[in-house]
C-alpha positions in Angstrom: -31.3 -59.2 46.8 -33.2 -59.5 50.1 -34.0 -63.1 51.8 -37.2 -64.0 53.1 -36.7 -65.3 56.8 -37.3 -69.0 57.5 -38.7 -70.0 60.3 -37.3 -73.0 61.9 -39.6 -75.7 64.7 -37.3 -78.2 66.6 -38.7 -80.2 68.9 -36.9 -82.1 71.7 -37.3 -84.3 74.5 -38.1 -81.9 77.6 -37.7 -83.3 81.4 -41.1 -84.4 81.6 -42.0 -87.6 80.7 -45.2 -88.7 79.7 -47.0 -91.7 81.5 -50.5 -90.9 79.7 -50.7 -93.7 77.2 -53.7 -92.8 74.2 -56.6 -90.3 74.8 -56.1 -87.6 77.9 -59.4 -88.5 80.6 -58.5 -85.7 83.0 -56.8 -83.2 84.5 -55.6 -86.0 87.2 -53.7 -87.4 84.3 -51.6 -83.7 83.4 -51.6 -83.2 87.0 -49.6 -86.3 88.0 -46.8 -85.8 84.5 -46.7 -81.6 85.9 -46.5 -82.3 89.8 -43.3 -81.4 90.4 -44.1 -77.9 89.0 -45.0 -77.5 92.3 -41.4 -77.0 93.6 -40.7 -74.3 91.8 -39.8 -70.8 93.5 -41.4 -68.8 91.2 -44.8 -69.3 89.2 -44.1 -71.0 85.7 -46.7 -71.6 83.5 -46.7 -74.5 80.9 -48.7 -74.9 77.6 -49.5 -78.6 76.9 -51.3 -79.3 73.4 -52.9 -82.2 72.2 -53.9 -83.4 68.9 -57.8 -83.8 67.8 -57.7 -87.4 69.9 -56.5 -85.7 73.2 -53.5 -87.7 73.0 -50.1 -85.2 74.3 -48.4 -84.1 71.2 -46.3 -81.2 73.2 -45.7 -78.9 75.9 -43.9 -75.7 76.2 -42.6 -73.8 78.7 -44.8 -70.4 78.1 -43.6 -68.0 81.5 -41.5 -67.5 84.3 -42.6 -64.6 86.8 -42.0 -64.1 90.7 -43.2 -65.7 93.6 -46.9 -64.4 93.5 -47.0 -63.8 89.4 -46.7 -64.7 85.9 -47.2 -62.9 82.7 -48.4 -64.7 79.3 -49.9 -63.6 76.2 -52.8 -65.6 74.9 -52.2 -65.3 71.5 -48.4 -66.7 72.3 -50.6 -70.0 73.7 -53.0 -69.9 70.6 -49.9 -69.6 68.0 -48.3 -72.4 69.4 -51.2 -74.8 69.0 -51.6 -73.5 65.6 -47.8 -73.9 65.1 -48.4 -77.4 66.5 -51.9 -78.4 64.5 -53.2 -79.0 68.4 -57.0 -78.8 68.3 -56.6 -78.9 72.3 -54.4 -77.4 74.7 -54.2 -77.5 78.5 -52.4 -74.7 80.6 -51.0 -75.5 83.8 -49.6 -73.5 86.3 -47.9 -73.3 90.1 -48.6 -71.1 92.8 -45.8 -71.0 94.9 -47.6 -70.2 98.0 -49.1 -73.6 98.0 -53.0 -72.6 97.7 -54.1 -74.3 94.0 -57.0 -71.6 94.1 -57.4 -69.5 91.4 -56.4 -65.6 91.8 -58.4 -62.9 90.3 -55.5 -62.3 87.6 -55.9 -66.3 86.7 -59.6 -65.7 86.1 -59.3 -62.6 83.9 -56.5 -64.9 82.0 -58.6 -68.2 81.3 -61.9 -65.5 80.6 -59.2 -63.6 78.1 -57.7 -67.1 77.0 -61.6 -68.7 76.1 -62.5 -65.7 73.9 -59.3 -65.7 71.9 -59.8 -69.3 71.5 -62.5 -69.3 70.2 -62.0 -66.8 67.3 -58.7 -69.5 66.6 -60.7 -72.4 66.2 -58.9 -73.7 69.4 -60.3 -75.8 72.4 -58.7 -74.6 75.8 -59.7 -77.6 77.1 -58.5 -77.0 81.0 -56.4 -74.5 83.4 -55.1 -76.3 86.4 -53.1 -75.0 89.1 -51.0 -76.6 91.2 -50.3 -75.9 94.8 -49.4 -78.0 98.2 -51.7 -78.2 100.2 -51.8 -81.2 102.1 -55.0 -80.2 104.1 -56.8 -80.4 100.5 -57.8 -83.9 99.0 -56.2 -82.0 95.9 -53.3 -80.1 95.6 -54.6 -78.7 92.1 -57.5 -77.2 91.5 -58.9 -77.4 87.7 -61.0 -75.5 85.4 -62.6 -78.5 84.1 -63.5 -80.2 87.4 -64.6 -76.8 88.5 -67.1 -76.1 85.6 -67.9 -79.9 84.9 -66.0 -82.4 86.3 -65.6 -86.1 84.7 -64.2 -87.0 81.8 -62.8 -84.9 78.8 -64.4 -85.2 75.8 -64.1 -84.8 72.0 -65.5 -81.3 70.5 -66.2 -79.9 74.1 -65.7 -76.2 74.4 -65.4 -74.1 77.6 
């Protein structure tokens, strides 16, 4: 007699803790739980997903690459916001170099990452990466702000 496989979804308490109280306005708000991403030597990319009132149900943890790049697979992102019922999800990612400006392979990735979407009844609400730059007013740069700016809202779709 063969088993069937079951899968197994434990969730724990990671290292960063959540200030945001209720609904998500920004990418200020990820941007100030995620800082510290910053110090990281090598690029790390992390999912955050959010239920259908933009509140922060999770985050994961999604890649670790090398100084100057990471690797991810969209449907990876899109399973676990299935996995998780997350209408919404948020990526965010370092650049260890300090400049929070997107790279050509972080523009294919969010172009990729929107179309998959889509098709998954998913929101990819923002991408923000975060650098230090202390000439910048910012040391993030976001998707959101970039495309639209102000606050996040219910049912938008980029």
């Amino acid at each position: 007699m063969e088993y069937f496989k079951k899968l197994k979804i434990k969730l724990v308490k990671g290292k960063y803790k959540n200030p945001v109280k209720g609904q998500l306005r920004n990418a200020e708000q990820i941007y100030d739980v995620f800082k510290d991403v910053k110090d990281k030597a090598k690029e790390t990319l992390i999912g955050v997903y959010l239920d259908n009132d933009l509140e922060v149900r999770a985050y994961d943890v999604l890649s670790l690459g090398d100084e100057k790049h990471t690797l991810f697979s969209p449907i990876e992102v899109l399973e676990h916001a299935i996995i998780l019922k997350s209408k919404y999800f948020i990526l965010i990612h370092n650049h260890p170099s300090g400049n929070p400006k997107p790279s050509l392979e972080d523009k294919k990735a969010i172009n990729d990452l929107k179309a998959k979407s889509d098709t998954m009844e998913r929101v990819f609400l923002d991408f923000i990466i975060v650098g230090d730059m202390h000439k910048n007013k910012k040391d993030y740069w976001s998707m959101f702000d970039d495309l639209d700016g102000g606050e996040y809202s219910l049912g938008r779709t980029y």
